[in-house]
C-alpha positions as CSV (number, residue, x, y, z in Angstrom):
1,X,53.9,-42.8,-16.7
2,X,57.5,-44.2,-15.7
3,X,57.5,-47.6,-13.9
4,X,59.8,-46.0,-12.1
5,X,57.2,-43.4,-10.2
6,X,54.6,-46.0,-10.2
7,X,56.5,-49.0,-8.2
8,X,57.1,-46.5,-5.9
9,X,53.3,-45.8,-5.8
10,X,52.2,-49.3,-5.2
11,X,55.0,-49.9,-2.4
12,X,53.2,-46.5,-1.1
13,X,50.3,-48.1,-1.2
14,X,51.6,-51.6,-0.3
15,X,52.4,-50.3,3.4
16,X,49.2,-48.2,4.0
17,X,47.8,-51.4,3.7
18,X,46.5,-51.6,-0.1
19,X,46.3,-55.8,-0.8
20,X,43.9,-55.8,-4.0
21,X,45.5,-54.9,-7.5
22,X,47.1,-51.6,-7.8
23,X,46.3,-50.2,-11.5
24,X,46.6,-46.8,-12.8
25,X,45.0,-44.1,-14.3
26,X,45.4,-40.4,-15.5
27,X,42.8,-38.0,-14.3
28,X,40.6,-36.3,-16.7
29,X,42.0,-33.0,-15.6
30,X,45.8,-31.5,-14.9
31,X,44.0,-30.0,-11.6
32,X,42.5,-33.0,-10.2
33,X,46.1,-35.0,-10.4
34,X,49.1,-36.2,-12.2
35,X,48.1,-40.0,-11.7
36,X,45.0,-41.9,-9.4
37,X,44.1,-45.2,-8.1
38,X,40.6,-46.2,-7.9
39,X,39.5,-48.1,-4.6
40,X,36.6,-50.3,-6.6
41,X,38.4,-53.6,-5.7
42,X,39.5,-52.2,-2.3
43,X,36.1,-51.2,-1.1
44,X,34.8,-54.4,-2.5
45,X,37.5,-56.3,0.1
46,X,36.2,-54.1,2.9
47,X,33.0,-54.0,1.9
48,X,32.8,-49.9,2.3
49,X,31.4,-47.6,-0.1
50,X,34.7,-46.5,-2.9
51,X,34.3,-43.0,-2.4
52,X,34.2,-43.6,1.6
53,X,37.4,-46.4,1.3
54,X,39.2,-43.4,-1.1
55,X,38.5,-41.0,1.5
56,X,40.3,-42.7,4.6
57,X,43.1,-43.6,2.3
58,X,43.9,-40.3,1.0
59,X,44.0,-38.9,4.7
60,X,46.1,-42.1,5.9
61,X,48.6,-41.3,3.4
62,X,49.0,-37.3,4.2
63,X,51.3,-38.2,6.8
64,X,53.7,-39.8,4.8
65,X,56.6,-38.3,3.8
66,X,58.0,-39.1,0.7
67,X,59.9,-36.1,-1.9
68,X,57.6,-37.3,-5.0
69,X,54.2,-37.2,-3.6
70,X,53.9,-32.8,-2.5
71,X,50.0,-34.1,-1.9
72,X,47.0,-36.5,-1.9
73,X,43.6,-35.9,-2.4
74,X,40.4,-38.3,-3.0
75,X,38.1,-37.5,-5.8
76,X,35.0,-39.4,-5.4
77,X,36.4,-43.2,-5.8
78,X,39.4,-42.2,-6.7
79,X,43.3,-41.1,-4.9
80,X,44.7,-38.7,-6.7
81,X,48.8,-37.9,-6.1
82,X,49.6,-34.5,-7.1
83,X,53.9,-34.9,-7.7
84,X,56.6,-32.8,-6.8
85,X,57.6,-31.3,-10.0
86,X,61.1,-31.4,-9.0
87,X,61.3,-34.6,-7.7
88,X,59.2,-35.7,-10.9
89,X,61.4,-33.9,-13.3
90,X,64.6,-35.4,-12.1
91,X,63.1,-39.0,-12.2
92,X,61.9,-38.5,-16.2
93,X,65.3,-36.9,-17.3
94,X,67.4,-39.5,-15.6
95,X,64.8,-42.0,-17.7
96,X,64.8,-39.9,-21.1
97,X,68.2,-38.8,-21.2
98,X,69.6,-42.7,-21.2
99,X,71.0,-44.1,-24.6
100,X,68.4,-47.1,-24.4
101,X,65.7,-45.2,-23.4
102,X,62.7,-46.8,-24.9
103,X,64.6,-49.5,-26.5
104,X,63.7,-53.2,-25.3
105,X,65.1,-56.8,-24.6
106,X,62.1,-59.0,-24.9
107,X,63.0,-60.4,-28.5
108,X,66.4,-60.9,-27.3
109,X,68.1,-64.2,-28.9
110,X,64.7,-65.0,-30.8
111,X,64.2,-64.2,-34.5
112,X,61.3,-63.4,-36.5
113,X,60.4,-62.9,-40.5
114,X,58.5,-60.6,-41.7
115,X,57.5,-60.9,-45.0
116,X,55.9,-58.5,-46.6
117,X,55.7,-56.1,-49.9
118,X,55.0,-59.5,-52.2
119,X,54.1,-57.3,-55.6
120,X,54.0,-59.7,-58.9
121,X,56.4,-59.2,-61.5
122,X,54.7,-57.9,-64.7
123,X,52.1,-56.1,-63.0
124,X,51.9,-53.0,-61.5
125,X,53.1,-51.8,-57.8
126,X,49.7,-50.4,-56.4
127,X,48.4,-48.3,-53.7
128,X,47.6,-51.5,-52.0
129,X,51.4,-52.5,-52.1
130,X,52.5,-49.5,-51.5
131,X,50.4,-49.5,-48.0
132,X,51.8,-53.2,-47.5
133,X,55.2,-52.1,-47.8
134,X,54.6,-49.3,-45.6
135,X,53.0,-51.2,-42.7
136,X,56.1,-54.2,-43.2
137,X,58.8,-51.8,-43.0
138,X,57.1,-50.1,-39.6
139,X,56.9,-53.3,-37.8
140,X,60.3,-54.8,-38.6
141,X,61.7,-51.6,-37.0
142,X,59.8,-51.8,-34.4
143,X,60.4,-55.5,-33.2
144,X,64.2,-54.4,-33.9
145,X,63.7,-52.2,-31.3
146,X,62.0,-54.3,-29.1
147,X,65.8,-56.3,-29.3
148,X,64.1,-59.3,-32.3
149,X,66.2,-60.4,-35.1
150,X,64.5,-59.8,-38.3
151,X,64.7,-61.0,-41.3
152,X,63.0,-59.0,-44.2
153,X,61.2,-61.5,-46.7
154,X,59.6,-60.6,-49.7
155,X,57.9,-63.0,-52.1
156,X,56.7,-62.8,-55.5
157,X,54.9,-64.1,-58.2
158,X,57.0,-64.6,-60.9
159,X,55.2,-67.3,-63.3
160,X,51.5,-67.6,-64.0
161,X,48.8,-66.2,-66.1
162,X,49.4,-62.5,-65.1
163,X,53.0,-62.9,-66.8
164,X,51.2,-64.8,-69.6
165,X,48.5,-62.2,-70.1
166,X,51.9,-59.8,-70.3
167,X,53.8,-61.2,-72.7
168,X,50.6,-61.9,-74.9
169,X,50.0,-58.6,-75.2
170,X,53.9,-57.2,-75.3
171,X,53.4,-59.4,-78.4
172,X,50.5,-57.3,-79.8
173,X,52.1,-54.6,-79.4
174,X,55.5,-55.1,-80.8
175,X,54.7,-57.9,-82.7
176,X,57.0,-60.3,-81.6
177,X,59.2,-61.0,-78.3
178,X,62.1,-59.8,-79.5
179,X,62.3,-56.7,-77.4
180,X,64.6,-53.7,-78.6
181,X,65.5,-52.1,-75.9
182,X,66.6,-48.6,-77.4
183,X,62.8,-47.9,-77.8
184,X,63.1,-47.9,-73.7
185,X,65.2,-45.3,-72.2
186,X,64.5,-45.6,-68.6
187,X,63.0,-47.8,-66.2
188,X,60.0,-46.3,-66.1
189,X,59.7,-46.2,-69.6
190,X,60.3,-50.5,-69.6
191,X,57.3,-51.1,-66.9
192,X,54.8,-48.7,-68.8
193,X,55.2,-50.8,-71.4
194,X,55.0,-53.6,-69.1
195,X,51.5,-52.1,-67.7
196,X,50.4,-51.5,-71.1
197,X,51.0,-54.9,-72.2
198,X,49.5,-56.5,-69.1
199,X,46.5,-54.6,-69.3
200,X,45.9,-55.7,-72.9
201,X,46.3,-59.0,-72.3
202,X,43.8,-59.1,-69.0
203,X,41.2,-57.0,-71.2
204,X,41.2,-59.4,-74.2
205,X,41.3,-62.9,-71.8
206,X,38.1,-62.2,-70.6
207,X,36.7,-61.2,-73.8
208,X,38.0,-62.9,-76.6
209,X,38.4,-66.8,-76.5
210,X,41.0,-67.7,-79.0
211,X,43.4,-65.0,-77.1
212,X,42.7,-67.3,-74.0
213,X,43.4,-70.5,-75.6
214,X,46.7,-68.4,-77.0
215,X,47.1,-67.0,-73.3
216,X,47.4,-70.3,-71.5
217,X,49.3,-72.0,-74.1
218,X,51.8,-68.9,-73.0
219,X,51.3,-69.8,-69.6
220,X,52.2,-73.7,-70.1
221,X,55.3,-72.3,-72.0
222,X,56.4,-70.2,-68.9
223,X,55.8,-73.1,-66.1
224,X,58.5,-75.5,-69.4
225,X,60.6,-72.4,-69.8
226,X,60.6,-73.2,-73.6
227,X,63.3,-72.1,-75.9
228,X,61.1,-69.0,-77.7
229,X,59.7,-67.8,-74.5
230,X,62.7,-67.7,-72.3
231,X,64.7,-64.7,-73.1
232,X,61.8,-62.4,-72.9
233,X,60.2,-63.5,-69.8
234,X,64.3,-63.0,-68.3
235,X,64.3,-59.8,-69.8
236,X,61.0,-58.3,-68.4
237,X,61.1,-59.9,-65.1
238,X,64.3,-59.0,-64.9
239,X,62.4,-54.7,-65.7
240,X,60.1,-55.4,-63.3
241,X,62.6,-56.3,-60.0
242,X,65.1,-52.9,-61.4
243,X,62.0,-50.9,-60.7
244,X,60.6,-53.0,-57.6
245,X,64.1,-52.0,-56.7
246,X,63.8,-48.1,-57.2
247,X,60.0,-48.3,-55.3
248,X,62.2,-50.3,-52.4
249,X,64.9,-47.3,-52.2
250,X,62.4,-44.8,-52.1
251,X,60.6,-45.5,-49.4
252,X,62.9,-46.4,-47.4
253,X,62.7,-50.3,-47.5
254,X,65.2,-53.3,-47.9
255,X,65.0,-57.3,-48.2
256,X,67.4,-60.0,-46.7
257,X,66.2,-62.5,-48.9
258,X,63.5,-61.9,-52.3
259,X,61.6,-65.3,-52.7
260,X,60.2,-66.1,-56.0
261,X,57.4,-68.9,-57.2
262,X,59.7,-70.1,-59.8
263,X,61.7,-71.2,-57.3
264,X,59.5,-73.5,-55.2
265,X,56.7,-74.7,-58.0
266,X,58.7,-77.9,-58.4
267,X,58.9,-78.4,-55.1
268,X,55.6,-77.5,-54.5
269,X,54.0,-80.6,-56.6
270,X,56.5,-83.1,-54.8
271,X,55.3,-82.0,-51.7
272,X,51.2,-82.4,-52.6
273,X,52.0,-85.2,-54.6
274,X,53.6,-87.4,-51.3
275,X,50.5,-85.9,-49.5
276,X,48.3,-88.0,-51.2
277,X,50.2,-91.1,-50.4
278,X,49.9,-89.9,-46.7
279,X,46.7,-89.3,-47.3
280,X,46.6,-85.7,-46.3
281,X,45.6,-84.5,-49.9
282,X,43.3,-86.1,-51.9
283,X,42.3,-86.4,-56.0
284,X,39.2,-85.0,-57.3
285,X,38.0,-85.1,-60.5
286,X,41.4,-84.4,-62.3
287,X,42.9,-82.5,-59.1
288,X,44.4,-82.2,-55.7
289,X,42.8,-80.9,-53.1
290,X,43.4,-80.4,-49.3
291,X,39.5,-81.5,-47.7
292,X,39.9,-78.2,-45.1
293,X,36.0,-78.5,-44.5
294,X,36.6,-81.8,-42.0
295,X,38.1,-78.9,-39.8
296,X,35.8,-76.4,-37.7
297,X,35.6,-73.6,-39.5
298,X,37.9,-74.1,-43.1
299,X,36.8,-74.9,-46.4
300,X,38.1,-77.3,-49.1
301,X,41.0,-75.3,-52.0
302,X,42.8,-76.9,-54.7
303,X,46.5,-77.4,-54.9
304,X,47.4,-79.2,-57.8
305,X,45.2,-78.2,-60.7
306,X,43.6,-80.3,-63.3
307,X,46.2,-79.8,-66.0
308,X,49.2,-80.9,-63.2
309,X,50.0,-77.2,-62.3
310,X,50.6,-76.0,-58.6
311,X,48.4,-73.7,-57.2
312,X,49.4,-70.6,-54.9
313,X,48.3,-73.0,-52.2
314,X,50.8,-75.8,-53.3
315,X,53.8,-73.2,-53.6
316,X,53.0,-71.5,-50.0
317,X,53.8,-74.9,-48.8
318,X,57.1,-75.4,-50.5
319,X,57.6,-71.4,-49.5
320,X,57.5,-72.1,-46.0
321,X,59.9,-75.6,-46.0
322,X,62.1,-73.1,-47.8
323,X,61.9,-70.2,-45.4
324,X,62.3,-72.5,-42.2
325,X,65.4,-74.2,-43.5
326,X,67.1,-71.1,-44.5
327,X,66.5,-69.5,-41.6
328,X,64.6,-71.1,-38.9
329,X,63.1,-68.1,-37.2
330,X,60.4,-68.2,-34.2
331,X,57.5,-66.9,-36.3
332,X,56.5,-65.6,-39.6
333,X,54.3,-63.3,-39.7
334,X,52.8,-62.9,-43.5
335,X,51.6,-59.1,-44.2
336,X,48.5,-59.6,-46.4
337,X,45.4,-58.0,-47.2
338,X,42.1,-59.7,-45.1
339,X,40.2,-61.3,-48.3
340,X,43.4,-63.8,-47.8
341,X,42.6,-64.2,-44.0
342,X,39.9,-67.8,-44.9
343,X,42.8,-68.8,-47.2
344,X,46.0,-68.5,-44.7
345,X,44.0,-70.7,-42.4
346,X,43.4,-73.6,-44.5
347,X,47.2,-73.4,-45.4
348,X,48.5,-73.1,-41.7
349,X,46.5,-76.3,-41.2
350,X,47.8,-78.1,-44.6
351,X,51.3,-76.9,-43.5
352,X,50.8,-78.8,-39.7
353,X,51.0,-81.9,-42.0
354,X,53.3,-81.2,-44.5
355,X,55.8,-79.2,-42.2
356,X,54.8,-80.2,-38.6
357,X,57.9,-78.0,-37.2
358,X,55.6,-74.7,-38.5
359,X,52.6,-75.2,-36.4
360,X,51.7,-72.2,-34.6
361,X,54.6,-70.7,-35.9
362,X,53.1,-69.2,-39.1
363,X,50.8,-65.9,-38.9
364,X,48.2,-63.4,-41.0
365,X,49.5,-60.2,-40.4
366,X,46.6,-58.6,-41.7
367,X,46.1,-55.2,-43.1
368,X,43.2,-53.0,-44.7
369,X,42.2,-51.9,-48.2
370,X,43.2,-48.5,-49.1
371,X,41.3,-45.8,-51.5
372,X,41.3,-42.5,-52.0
373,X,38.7,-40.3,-50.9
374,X,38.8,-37.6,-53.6
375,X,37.7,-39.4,-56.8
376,X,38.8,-37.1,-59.0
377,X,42.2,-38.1,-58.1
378,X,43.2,-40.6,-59.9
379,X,45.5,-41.8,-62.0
380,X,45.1,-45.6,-63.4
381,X,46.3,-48.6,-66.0
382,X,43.7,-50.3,-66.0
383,X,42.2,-50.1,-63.1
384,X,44.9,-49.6,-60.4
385,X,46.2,-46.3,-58.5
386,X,49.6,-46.4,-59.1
387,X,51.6,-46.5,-56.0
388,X,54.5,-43.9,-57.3
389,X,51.9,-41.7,-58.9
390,X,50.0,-41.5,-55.3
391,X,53.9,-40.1,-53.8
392,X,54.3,-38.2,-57.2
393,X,50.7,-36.4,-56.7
394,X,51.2,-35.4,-52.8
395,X,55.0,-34.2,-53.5
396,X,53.5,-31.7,-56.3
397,X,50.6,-30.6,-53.6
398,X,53.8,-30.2,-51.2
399,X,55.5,-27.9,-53.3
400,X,53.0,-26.0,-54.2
401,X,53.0,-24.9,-50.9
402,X,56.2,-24.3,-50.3
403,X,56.3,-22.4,-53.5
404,X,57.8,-19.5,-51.1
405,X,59.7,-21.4,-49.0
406,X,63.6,-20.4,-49.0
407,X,64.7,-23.8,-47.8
408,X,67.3,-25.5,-49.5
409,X,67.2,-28.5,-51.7
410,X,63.4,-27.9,-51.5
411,X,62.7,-31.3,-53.8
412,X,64.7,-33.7,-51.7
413,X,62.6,-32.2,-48.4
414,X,59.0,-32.3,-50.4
415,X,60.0,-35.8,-51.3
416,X,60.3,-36.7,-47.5
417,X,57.7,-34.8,-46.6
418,X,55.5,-36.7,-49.0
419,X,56.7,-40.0,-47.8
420,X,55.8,-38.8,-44.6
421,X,52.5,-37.6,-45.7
422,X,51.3,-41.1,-47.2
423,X,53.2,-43.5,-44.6
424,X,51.6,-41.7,-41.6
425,X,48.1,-41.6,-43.0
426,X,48.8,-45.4,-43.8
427,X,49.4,-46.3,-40.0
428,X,48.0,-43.6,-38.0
429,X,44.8,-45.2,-38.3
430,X,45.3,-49.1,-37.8
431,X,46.8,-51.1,-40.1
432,X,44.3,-53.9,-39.7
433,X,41.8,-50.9,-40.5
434,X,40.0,-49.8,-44.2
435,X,41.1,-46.4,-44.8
436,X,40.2,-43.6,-47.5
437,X,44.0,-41.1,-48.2
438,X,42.2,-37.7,-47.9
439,X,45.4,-35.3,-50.0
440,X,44.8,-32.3,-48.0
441,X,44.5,-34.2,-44.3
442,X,48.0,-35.6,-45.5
443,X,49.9,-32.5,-46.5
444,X,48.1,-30.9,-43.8
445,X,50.9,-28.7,-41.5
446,X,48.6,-28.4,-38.4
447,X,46.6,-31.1,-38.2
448,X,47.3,-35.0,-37.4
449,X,49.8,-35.8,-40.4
450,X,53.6,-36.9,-41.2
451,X,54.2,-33.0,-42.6
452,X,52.9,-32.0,-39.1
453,X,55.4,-33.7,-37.3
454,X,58.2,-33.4,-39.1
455,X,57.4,-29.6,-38.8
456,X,57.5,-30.2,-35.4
457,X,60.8,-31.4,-35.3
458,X,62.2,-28.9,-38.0
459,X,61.1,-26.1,-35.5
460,X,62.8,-27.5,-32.3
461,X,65.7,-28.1,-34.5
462,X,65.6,-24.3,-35.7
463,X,65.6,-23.4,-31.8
464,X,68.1,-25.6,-30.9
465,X,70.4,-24.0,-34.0
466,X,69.9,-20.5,-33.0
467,X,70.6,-20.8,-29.2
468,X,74.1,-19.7,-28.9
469,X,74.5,-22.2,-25.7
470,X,73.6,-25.3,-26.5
471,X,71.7,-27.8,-23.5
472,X,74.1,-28.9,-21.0
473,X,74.8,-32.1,-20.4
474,X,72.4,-34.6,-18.2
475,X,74.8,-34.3,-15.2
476,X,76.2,-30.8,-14.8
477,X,72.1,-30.1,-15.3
478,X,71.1,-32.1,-12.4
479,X,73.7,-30.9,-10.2
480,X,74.0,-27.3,-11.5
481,X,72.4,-25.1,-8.4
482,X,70.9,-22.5,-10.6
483,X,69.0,-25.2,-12.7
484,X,67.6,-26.9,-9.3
485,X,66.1,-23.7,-8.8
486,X,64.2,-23.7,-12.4
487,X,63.2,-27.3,-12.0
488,X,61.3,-26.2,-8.9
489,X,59.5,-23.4,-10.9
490,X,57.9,-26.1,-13.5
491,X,54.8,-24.8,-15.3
492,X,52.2,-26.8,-16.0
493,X,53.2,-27.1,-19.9
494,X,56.6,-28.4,-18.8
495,X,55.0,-30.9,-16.4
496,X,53.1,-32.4,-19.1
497,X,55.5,-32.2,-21.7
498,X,57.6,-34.4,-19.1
499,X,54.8,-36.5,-18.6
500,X,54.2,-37.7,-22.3
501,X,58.1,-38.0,-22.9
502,X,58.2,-40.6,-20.2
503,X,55.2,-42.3,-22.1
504,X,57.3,-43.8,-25.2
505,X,59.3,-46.1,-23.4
506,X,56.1,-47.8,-22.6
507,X,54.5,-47.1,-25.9
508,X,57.3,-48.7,-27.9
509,X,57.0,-52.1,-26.1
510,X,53.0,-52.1,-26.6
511,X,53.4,-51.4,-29.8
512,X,55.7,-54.2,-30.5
513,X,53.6,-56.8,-28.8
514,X,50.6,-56.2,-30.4
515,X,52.6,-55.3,-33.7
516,X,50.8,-51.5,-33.9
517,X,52.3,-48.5,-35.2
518,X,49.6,-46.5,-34.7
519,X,50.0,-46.8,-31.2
520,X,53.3,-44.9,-32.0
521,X,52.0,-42.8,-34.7
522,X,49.2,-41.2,-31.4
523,X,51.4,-41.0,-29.3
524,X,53.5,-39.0,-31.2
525,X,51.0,-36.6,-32.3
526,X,50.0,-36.1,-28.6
527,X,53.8,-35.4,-28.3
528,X,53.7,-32.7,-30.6
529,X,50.6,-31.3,-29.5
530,X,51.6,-30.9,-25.5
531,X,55.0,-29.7,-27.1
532,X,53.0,-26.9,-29.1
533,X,51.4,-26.1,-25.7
534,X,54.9,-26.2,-23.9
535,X,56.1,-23.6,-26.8
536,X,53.1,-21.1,-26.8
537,X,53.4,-20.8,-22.5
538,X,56.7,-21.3,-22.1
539,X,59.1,-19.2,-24.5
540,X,62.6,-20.9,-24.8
541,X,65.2,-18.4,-26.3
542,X,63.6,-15.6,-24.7
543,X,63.3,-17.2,-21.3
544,X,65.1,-16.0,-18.5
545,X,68.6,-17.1,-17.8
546,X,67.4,-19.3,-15.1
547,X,65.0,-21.4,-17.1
548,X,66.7,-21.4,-20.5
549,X,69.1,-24.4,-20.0
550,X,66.2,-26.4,-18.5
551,X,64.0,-25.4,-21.8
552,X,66.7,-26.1,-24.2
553,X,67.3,-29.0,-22.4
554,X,63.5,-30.2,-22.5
555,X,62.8,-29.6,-26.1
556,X,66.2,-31.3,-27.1
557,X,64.6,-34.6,-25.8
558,X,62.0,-34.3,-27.3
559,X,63.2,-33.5,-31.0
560,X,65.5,-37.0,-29.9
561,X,62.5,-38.9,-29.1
562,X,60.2,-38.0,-32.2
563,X,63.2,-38.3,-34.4
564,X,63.3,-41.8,-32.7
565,X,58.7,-42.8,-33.1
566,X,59.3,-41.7,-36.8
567,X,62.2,-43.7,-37.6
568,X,60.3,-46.2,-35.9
569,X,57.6,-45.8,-38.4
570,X,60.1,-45.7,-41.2
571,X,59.4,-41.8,-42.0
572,X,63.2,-39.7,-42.1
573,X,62.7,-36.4,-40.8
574,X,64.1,-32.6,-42.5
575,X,65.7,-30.1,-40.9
576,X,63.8,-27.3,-42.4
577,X,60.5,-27.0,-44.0
């Protein structure tokens, strides 16, 4: 409900005498109430019974007079207030219809990084990453709108033995490193190859030991850059960020600033290595290791290995010297999978020694594994579920059914419409949350899915189009005598259409603070759902002259604020479907 209508609740309340805490709730039925306060606390000060204490309150407050409230009535413990729909309707459109409506100040003058995508050069972009990307992209919008400056961080893993296992086997294949690249014609052509090649070289590590001696001699080659390794490791990490790149543009997703382990492994060691000599690392047989275990909770990791090489341990700390001096944000907030939750703990505790300035600074944005329900859809190297093939396989579904359809530019729209599909199934349910992509809940047109909503939209937007007057302005509708006359003849669709638009300003701001699209991703299901309701009671174009301005009027915020929760969840929305 608008903080508006409920500050002028509590001072209601306030001078009938009401001391304890006033909270709020909705009743479980449109009859019984638009919004109630229960007298638990109340009757507990006055020692009554709460249905007795609700009672005497709702009489004591029939004599007031106020234009919002048209009536009170007690339900057991409860007050229920019952608004004027007029008076109610004029206080949500003056909220809705303003240019910031929904948009927040709390971040202002503080910055925060998100980091967030992270997939390895060489390798595959997964499922997994594809859900990362999805849930970083979401929440930098959304502290954006909350008034934060974010920066966009991405970091990589650009040497090690995944590139080594790689190259090994784009040796195999070609039979040396000299790489022609007329054999590759596209982009997508290079990182088959690439996957092909990677997948080789993990198969035949684990099962053939002079290929691992051969492996990590690679590997040693890549940390030296040596003169006979060099131009091919450029050349296919150089592949791998073109189509990291194309994934990016896709979906919708940019990067201030693309950090790579290359780039800090140097620094990595000196920073261990002057550990020691403060004594906050300490040698073990042939390595460096931070003793986590003295702390409640944490567990001892290597970060200087026994042949002198930093581990991912060692690098994260020279990532986050890095990341503070470029840009010295308020918080970083890491989005990775939970199996790295013990890890990020023992490093946020090395790091309040190595880099004091990050303590409590540095966070685990945590998110869940993702699989697919169906397993008969699949499509893998190796063993990972491509992350393009999982957009490629729900924009075939969605043309399918649009097979008919006589929209134009029908494969741009199915490609939106399957971004929609995967990125709303993705934070609809948590992001913290495991989750199993069911294909035909996704695609689904009537159900709880990105395609449903964006139908929504597409369908006010068709209204909208075909009205030969459009809405009038905010204004002119207030103060227009023939539309004071349709706000006082609200239905109950309209009421509670009004109702949940006056709901995202609040849901945007609880959503930022506890970093939760999904919170968004409900409420604009529930959106659509009391707009579907509005749409089947309340006809628009064929209204009455009376109630048609008011109608176009209503549905025209609403398209504005759905456009507005999907953005915010990084899904673009179509005009037709």
């Amino acid at each position: 409900m608008l903080e508006k209508v409920e500050l002028k609740l509590k001072d209601l309340l306030k001078k009938a005498g009401v001391t304890s805490e006033i909270e709020f709730s909705k009743p479980p039925k449109p009859e019984m109430g638009d919004i109630a306060f229960g007298c638990f606390d109340l009757a507990k000060e006055q020692s009554k019974n709460p249905n007795e204490v609700a009672k005497e309150l709702a009489e004591q407050l029939q004599d007031v007079e106020t234009r919002l409230i048209a009536s009170v009535q007690a339900f057991g413990p409860y007050v229920n207030f019952f608004f004027n729909t007029s008076e109610l309707a004029k206080l949500i459109l003056e909220e809705v219809n303003k240019k910031d409506f929904g948009v927040h100040k709390l971040g202002k003058d503080k910055k925060i990084m998100i980091e967030f995508a992270h997939p390895n050069t060489h390798k595959a972009f997964h499922i997994g990453h594809l859900r990362n990307i999805t849930t970083g992209e979401s929440i930098v919008r959304i502290l954006e709108n909350d008034g934060y400056q974010v920066v966009r961080a991405n970091y990589q893993g650009d040497v090690g033995m995944h590139i080594a296992k790689c190259l090994y086997g784009i040796k195999h294949e070609l039979g040396t490193w000299d790489i022609d690249d007329d054999k590759f014609k596209t982009i997508d052509d290079k990182v088959k190859f690439l996957g092909q090649a990677y997948a080789y070289g993990g198969t035949v590590f684990e099962e053939d030991e002079n290929a691992k001696e051969e492996i990590i001699k690679i590997n040693d080659k890549i940390y030296s850059q040596t003169e006979d390794i060099k131009e091919v490791y450029k050349k296919t990490r150089q592949w791998s960020l073109e189509y990291f790149d194309k994934v990016y543009k896709r979906v919708g997703s940019h990067f201030d600033r693309l950090y790579f382990e290359s780039e800090v492994f140097e620094r990595a060691i000196e920073i261990v290595r002057q550990g020691v000599n403060d004594k906050i690392f300490r040698e073990s047989d042939g390595a460096i290791i931070f003793e986590g275990s003295k702390y409640k909770g944490l567990h001892d990791r290597v970060f200087i290995n026994s042949k002198g090489f930093p581990t991912y341990e060692a690098k994260d700390l020279a990532l986050a010297e890095k990341q503070f001096a470029e840009y010295n944000p308020n918080d970083i907030y890491h989005v990775v999978a939970r199996e790295q939750s013990d890890y990020f703990k023992v490093i946020f505790k090395a790091q309040e020694f190595t880099l004091p300035a990050s303590q409590g600074k540095q966070h685990h944005l945590v998110y869940g594994w993702v699989s697919l329900k169906d397993g008969k859809m699949s499509s893998r190297t190796g063993k990972v579920v491509l992350g393009e093939w999982l957009l490629d396989e729900v924009k075939k579904n969605i043309l399918k059914i649009m097979d008919k359809s006589d929209v134009k530019n029908k494969v741009d729209v199915a490609e939106k419409v399957a971004i929609s599909a995967v990125k709303y199934s993705f934070l609809k349910t948590g992001i913290a949350n495991d989750m199993q992509f069911d294909m035909a809940e996704s695609i689904s047109t009537t159900g709880d899915s990105g395609p449903y909503l964006l139908y929504i939209v597409a369908r006010i937007k068709s209204i909208l189009k075909k009205s030969k007057v459009m809405p009038l302005g905010h204004q002119c509708f207030l103060k227009s005598q023939k539309s004071k006359v349709v706000i006082d003849k609200i239905a109950l669709e309209e009421k509670e259409l009004l109702i949940k638009l006056s709901e995202f300003d609040e849901v945007t701001s609880l959503s930022a603070q506890s970093l939760d699209p999904s919170k968004i991703a409900r409420y604009l299901f529930e959106l659509a759902q009391a707009f579907n309701s509005f749409y089947e009671n309340c006809p628009v174009l064929k209204s009455d002259a009376d109630a048609i301005d008011f109608r176009l009027f209503l549905i025209e915020k609403v398209e504005k604020i759905m456009s507005r929760g999907l953005y915010l969840l990084g899904i673009e929305t179509v005009d037709a479907m």
